[in-house]
C-alpha positions as CSV (number, residue, x, y, z in Angstrom):
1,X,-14.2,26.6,1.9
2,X,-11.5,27.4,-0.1
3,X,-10.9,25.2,-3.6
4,X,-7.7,22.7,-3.5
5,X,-4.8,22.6,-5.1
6,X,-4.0,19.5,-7.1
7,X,-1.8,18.2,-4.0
8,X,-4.9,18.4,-1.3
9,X,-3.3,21.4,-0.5
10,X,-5.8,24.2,-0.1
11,X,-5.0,28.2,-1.7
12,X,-5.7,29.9,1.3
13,X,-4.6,29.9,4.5
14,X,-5.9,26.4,5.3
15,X,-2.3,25.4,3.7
16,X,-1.2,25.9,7.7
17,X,-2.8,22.8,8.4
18,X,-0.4,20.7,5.9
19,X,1.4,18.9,8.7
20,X,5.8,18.1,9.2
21,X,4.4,14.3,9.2
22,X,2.6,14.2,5.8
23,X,5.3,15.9,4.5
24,X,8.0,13.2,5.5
25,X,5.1,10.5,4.4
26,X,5.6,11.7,1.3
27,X,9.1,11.7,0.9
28,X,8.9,8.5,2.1
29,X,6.7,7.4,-0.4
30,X,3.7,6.6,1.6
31,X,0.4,7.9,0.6
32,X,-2.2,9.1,3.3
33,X,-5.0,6.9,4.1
34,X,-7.2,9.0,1.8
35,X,-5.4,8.6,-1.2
36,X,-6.4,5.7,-3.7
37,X,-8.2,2.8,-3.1
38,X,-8.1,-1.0,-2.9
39,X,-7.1,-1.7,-6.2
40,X,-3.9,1.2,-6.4
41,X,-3.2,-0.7,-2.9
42,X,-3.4,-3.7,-4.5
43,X,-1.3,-2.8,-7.3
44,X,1.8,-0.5,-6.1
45,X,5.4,-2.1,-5.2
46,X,4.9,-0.2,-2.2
47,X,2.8,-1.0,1.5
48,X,-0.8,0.6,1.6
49,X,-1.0,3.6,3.7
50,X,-2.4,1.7,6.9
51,X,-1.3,-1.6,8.2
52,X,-5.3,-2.5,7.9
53,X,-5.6,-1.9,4.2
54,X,-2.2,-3.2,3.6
55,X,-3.3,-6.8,5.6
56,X,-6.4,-6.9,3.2
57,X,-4.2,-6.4,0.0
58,X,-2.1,-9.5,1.7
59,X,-5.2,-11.5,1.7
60,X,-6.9,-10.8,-1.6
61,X,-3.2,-11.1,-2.8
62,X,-3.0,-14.7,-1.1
63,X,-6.6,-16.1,-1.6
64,X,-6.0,-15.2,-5.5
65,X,-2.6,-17.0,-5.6
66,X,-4.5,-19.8,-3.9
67,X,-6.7,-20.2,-6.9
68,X,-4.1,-19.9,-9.3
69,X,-2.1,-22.8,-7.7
70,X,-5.3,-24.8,-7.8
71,X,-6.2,-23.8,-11.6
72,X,-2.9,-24.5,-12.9
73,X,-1.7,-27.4,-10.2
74,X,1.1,-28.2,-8.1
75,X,4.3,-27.4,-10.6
76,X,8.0,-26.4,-9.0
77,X,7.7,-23.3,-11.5
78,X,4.1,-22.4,-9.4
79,X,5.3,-23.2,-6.5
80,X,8.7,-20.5,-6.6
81,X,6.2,-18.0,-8.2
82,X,4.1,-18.7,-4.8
83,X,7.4,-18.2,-3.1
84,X,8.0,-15.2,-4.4
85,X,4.7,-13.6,-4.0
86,X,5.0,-14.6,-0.5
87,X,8.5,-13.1,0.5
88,X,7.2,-10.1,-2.0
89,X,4.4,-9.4,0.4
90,X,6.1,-9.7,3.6
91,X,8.7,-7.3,2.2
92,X,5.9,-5.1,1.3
93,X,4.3,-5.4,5.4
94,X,7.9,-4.9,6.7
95,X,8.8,-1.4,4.5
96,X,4.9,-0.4,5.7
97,X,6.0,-1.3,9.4
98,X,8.3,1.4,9.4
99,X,5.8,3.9,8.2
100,X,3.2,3.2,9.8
101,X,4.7,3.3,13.2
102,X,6.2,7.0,12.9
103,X,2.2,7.9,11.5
């Protein structure tokens, strides 16, 4: 097996293999399912590499906003932070959407 380079990109001929798709990912600024973990998914600005991963970064990200709100109470400034969070993540799923589907 030939050693990688620093982009998962091997030094020999395996470098064929480096596919037109993970190339546009890329640009596109989606990682590949391999790359990172939980917590960069949790996080980046952008959508998790796979509409599974990103769904469990939308319910960590919801269950701890759900303990924040009952920690700190029911205030208007909790509530728009809430709000926020919310329309964050769903802007988040609907970037992904279009990544995912051309995957």
């Amino acid at each position: 097996m030939s050693p990688l380079i620093g982009d998962g990109v091997s030094s020999t001929g395996d470098a064929a293999h480096y596919s037109g798709a993970v190339v546009s990912a890329k640009l596109d600024g989606m990682r590949q399912p391999d790359e990172g973990n939980l917590f960069t998914d949790l996080m980046e600005f952008g959508p998790a590499p796979t509409m599974a991963r990103e769904i469990v970064v939308i319910v960590i990200s919801l269950a701890v906003l759900a303990v924040v709100i009952a920690v700190v109470g029911s205030q208007l400034l909790v509530w728009i932070v809430a709000a926020a969070t919310v329309l964050f993540l769903a802007t988040r799923f609907v970037i992904g959407l279009r990544g995912w589907s051309t995957s």
